[in-house]
Every structure is written in C-alpha cells, then in structure tokens.
C-alpha positions as CSV (number, residue, x, y, z in Angstrom):
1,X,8.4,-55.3,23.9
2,X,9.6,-58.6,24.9
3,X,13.1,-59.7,23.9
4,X,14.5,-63.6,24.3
5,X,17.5,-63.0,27.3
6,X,20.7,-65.6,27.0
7,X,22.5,-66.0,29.3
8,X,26.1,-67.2,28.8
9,X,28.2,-68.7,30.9
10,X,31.8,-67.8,31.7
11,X,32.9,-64.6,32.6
12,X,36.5,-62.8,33.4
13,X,35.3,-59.6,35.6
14,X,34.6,-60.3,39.1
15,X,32.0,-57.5,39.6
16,X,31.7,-57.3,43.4
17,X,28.1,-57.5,43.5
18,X,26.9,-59.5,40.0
19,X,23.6,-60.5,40.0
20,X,24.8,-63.9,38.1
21,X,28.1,-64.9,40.4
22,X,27.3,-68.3,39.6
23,X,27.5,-67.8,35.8
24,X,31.5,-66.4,36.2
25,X,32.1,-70.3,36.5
26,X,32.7,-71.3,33.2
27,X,31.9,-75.0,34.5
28,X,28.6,-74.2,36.0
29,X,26.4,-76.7,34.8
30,X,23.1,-76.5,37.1
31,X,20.2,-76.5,35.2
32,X,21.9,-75.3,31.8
33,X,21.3,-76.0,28.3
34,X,24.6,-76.7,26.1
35,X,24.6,-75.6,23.0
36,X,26.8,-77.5,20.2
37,X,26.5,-75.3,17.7
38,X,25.4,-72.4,15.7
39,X,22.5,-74.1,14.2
40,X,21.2,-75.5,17.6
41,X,21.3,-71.7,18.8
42,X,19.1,-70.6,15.9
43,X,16.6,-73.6,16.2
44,X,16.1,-72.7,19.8
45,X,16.1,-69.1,19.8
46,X,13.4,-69.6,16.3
47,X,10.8,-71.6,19.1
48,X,11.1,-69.0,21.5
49,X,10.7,-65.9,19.8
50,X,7.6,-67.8,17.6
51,X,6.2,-68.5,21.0
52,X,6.6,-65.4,22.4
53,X,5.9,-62.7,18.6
54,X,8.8,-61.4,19.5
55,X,12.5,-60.6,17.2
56,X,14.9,-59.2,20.0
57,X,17.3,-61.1,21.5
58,X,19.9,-59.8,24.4
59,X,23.0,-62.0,25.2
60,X,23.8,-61.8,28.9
61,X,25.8,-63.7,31.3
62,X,28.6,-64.2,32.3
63,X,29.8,-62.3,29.3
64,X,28.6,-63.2,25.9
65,X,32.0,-61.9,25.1
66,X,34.1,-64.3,27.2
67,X,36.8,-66.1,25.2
68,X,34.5,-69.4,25.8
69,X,31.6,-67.7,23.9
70,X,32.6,-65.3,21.6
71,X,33.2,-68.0,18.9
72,X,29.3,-68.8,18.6
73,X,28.4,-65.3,19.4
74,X,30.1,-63.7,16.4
75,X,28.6,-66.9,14.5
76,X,25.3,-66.2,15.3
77,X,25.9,-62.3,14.4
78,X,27.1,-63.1,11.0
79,X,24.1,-65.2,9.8
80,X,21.3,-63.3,11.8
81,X,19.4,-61.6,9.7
82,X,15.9,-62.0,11.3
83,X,16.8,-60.3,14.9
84,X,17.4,-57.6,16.4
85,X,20.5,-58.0,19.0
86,X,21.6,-56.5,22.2
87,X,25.0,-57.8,23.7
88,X,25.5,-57.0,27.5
89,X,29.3,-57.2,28.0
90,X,31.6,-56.1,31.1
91,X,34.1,-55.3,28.5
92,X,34.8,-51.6,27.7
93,X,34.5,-49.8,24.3
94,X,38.1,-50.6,23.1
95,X,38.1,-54.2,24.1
96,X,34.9,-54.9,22.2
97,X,36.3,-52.8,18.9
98,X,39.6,-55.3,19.3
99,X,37.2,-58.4,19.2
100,X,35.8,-57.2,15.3
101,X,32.1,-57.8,16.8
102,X,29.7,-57.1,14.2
103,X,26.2,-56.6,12.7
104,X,24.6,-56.5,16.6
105,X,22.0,-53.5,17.0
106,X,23.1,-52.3,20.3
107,X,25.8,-53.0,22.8
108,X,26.0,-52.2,26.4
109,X,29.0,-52.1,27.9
110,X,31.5,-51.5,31.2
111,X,32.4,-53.7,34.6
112,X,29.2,-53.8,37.2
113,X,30.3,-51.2,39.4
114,X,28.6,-51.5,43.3
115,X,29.6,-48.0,44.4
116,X,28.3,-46.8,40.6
117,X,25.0,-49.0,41.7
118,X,21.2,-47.7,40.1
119,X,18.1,-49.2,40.0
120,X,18.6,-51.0,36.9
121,X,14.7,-50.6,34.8
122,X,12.9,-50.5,31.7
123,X,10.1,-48.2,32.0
124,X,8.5,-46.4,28.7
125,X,10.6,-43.8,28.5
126,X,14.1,-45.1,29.3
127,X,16.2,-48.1,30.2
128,X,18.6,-47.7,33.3
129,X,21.7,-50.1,33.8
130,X,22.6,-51.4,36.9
131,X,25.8,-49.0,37.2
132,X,26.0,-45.3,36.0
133,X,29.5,-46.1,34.4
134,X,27.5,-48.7,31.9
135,X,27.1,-47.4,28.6
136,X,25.4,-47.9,25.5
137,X,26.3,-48.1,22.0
138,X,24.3,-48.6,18.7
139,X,25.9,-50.6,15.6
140,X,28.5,-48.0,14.3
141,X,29.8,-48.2,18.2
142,X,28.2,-44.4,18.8
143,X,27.8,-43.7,22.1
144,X,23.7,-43.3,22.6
145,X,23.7,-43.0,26.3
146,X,24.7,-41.3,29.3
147,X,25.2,-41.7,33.0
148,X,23.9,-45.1,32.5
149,X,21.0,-44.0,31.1
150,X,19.4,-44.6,27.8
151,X,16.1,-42.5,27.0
152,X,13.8,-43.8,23.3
C-alpha cells in the first residue's frame, strides 16, 4: 500500500554512495518545506495521507534521527496515534536504543554500505534494502529481518 515518505534533512554518516547526498547538508534549502513545529507536521502529513487513503508514514533522509530532527521526530511519535510509522536511520541498533525512540512500528537501520549494495525493492512478497547489512526491527526492537531482507 502506499505510505507518505519524509524526508529529513541533516545527516552524520557519509554513505559513499547515498541516494540523497544533498540531504547530509543540514542547510540544504532547495525546494524544502520547513516545518516549525509538531502541529504543522501533523496538519501536513493529515492532507496527504486524506489525499492519498493511506495511514503509513516512513521518515527518511538525511536521518530522521540526526540531532537536528530527533526533537520533532520523538514529538511526533509520542502523540501519533493514527499512523503507522517506519523510521529509516543509518544509525545501528544500540545507538537508536540510547536515543529512548518510541511507539514507531518498524525501524530500519545500519550505514548504506556500497560494497553491501542490492537492488533496494518492494515487491509482494518482500521489501529489499539498499545494503544487505540494513536491518529491520519491529516496535519491541526485535530483529524481523535478515541479509537485508524482510519477507510479509
């Protein structure tokens, strides 16, 4: 099904190879919406996923988890109750425990990896990420994938 993709800007990795160099900047500003707060966030994201019958969100970036966006991210998590949320984050399993993230639905995490490289896909049966090193994780931060793989 369709799920509303945000991309965030600001990002500490430096994956050789990411698909959104341009969004490591945390002063990129071309053609980028700023959001002031938590409540602007919701009011958008409430038009788009009316306009598009759809309740999943995924937070991209840069990295949703980037000191510049974490603030509004865990805002957002703590008074969503109405979506179902992804978080795509170059951060590893430990880091992400350390930042107390909470009620998300999944999270997918590990550094973009070019030697690691897949074709990254959603197809019926499975989702591949873009690295075999990326993994995924449901809400109690159980691992649910493998090889950077996730089959439903």
């Amino acid at each position: 099904s369709l799920a509303i993709l945000i991309y965030t800007i600001g990002c500490d990795h430096n994956c050789l190879g990411c698909h959104n160099s341009e969004l490591q900047n945390p002063n990129y500003n071309k053609n980028t919406l700023t959001i002031k707060n938590i409540n602007e966030l919701i009011d958008l994201i409430k038009i788009f996923a009316t306009k598009n019958k759809t309740n999943k969100i995924v937070f991209s970036g840069g990295d949703p988890l980037f000191f510049n966006n974490i603030k509004i991210l865990k805002e957002f998590l703590n008074i969503n109750k109405d979506f179902e949320t992804c978080i795509y984050t170059g951060y590893g399993i430990k880091s992400v425990q350390s930042f107390n993230i909470n009620n998300f639905n999944y999270i997918k995490c590990g550094k973009y990896i070019n030697i690691l490289q897949q074709l990254s896909e959603k197809t019926d049966n499975y989702i591949s990420f873009a690295s075999t090193n990326q993994k995924l994780y449901n809400s109690n931060y159980e691992l649910i994938s493998n090889d950077g793989l996730y089959y439903f």
